[in-house]
N, C-alpha and C positions, 0 to 999 in steps of 0.2 A: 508498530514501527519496525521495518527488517532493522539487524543488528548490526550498526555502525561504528565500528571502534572506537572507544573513546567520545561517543557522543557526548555524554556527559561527565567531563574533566572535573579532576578533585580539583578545588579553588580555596585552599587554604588563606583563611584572611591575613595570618601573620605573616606569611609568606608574602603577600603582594599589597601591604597595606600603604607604605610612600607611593606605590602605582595610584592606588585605588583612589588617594586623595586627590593627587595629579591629575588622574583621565574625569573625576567629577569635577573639578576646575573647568577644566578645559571645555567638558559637554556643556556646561552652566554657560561658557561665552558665547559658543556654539547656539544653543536654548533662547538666552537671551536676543541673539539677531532675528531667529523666526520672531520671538517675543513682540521685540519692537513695531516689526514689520508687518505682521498678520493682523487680521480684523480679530477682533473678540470674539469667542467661540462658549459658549457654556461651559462651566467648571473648567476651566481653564485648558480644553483639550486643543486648544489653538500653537499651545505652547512645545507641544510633548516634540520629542522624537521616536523615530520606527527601526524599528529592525529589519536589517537586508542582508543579503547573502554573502554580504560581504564585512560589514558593521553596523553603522546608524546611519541614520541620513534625516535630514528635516524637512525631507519633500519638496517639492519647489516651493517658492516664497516670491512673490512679485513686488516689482522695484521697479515702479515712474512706465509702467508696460512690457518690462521684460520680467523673466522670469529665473530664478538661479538656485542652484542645489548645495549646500554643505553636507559631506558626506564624509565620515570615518571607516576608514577601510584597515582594519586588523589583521589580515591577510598582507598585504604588502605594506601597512604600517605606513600608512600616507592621511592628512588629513586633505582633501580635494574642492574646491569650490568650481561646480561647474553655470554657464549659464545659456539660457536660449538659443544665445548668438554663436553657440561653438566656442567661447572660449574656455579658459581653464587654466585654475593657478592650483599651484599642489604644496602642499606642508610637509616634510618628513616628522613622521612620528619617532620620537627618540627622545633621549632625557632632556629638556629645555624646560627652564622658568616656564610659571603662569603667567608671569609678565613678558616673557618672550613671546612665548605664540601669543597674547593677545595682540604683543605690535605686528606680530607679523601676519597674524590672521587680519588685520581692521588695513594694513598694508595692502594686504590684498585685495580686498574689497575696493580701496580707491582704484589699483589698479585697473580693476575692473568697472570700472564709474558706477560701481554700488555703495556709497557710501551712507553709513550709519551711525549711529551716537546709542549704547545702549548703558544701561547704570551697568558700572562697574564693581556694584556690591554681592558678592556671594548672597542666596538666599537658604534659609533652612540648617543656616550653620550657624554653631556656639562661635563668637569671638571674629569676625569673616574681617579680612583682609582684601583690598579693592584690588581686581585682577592686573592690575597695570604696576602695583607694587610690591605683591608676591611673588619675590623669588626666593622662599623657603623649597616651596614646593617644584623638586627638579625631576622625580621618579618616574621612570619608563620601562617597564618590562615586556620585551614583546611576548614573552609565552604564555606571560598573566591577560594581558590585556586579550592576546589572543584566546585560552580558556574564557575571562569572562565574557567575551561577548559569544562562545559556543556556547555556553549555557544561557544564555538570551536567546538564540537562536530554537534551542529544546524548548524552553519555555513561552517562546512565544508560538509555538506551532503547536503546544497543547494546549496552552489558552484561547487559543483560536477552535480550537475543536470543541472546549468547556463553552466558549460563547458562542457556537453555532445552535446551542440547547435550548434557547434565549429569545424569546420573541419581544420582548417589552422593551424600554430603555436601555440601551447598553452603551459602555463607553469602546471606544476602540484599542486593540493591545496597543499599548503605547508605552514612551518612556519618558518619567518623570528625572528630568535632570537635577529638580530643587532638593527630591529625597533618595537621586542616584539609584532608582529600582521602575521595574517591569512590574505593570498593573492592566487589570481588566474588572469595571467595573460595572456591577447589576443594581438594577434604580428599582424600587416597587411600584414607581408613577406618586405618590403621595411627598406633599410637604413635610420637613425634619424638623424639628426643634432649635434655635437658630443655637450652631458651634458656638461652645467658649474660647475657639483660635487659640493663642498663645504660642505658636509657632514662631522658632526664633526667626529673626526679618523675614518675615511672609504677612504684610497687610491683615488684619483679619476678615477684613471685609472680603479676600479673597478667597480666604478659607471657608467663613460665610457662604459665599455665593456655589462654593465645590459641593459644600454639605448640605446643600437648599433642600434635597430630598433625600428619601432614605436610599440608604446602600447597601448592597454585599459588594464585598471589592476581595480582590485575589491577588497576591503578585510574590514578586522573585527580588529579595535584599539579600547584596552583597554579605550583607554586617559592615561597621567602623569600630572605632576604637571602643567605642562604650558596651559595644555587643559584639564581637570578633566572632562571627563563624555565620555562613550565609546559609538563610532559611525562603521557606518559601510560608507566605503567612495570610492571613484571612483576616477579614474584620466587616464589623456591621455598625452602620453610626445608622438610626441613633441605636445602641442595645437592648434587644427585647429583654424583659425578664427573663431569668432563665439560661440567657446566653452564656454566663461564664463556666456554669454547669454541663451546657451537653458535650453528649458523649460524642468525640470526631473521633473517626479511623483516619486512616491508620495508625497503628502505635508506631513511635511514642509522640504524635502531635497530644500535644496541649497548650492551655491557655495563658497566655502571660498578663499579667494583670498591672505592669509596669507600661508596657503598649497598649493594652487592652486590644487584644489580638490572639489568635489563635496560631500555633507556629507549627513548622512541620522541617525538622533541619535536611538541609538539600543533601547531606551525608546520606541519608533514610532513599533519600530516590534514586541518589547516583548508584548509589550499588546493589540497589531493587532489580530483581531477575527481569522485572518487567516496570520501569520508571514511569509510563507513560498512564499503566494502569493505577499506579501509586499517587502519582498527583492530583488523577483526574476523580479516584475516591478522594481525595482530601477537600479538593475543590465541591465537588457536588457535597458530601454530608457537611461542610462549614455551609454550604449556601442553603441548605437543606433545613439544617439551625435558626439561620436567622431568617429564612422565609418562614417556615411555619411557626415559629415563636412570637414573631414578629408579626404574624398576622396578614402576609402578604396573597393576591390574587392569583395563589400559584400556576390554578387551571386557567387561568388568561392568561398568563406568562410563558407560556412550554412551550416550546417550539413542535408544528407539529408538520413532520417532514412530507413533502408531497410522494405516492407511490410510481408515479409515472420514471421511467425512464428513459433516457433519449440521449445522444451523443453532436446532436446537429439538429435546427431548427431553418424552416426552409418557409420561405412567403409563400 
């Protein structure tokens, strides 16, 4: 990657942690309208949101034949719902209750004769308070929000280059608003051992049906309160033998046995002469771990690049 100042911004968790609570509120309401509205998808990848060059966005979502976008845009600090038909209602991003923007976000939607009913319960959090009666949560920082979603953007453009390595099952980079982090995840094709879930308000059956097969998964957490300081981390469900043992570069990743997860603190990459090589050894020797411990089809699995090249394709 040529050298882009500031690609990757320090994201102090103490520093932006009333934000951090705030903007996963707010994505979660955001989340839950594709939720409602989208068909079921496998492991629940129906749900996520994407990274764009400007924020997040839930792609379009169709409603009764038309079609409509919820987009966060961190750059101008606008929450936007655009649709089909050319319209467009805009939110200003700024300190507001989670019970404000939810009226005003579900306002918008009638305005727009997209109307929806989705649960109002946070999922994936201790103690969750229903969006429409949280006004604890009022925190806005545009310079945070702006950093975290640049560092979404780093990592989703090297994740995307870790999963073009990948021929088997994969999930698409995406964003889970339930656990507020960027994931990409590697399937072996084989059935898992069914999760014991326990996730706070997350179904298990849902969890269940994410775990149906084995994984290596990769992704980029913030940190909250229980863990302050954002890493970038690895995990294999089910655990091969062996796993909490091998050896991952770079130092100082290692393994947490409280996540049951491999961690690599995003301090280590942000200030790495070369970040993009830094993640992308952590990524391949974790996945490296639990394919070959784990027993996986590696040589079916590799992506094997075509040598042709070509700039234009012509009938």
């Amino acid at each position: 990657m040529k050298n882009v100042p500031d690609a990757w911004p320090d994201l102090p968790f103490a520093e932006w942690r009333d934000t951090a609570t705030t903007l996963h509120m707010w994505t979660q309401i955001v989340g839950k309208i594709r939720l409602t509205l989208t068909p079921w998808t496998n492991h629940s990848w129906h749900v996520t949101l994407y990274v764009t060059s400007r924020g997040l966005t839930t792609s379009p979502i169709s409603h009764d034949g038309r079609t409509f976008e919820v987009n966060f845009d961190f750059i101008d600090h606008q929450l936007r719902v655009d649709t089909s038909e050319g319209e467009r209602r805009t939110i200003d991003l700024k300190p507001r209750s989670v019970a404000d923007f939810y009226r005003m976000l579900m306002k918008a939607l009638d305005e727009l004769r997209l109307p929806v009913t989705i649960n109002r319960v946070p999922n994936e959090i201790q103690n969750p308070v229903p969006f429409d009666e949280d006004e604890e949560h009022t925190s806005y920082d545009r310079e945070y929000a702006n950093r975290f979603w640049r560092v979404l953007v780093q990592s989703d453009r090297v994740f995307k280059k870790f999963r073009s390595g990948f021929c088997g099952k994969c999930s698409p980079v995406h964003f889970f608003w339930g656990s507020f982090d960027l994931a990409v995840t590697r399937f072996s094709g084989r059935p898992a051992p069914p999760h014991p879930g326990g996730i706070p308000h997350l179904p298990d059956a849902i969890t269940r049906e994410a775990y149906s097969q084995e994984v290596s998964s990769l992704g980029f957490w913030p940190g909250n309160a229980a863990a302050p300081r954002p890493i970038f981390y690895s995990y294999a469900y089910p655990e091969p033998p062996g796993f909490t043992e091998a050896k991952v570069p770079p130092a100082p990743a290692f393994y947490e046995p409280k996540f049951r997860e491999f961690m690599l603190p995003y301090d280590v990459v942000r200030t790495a002469d070369n970040p993009d090589e830094v993640l992308l050894e952590f990524a391949q020797s974790t996945y490296d771990a639990a394919s070959t411990l784990g027993k996986w089809d590696r040589d079916a699995l590799q992506e094997v690049k075509p040598s042709l090249h070509f700039t234009h394709l012509h009938p």
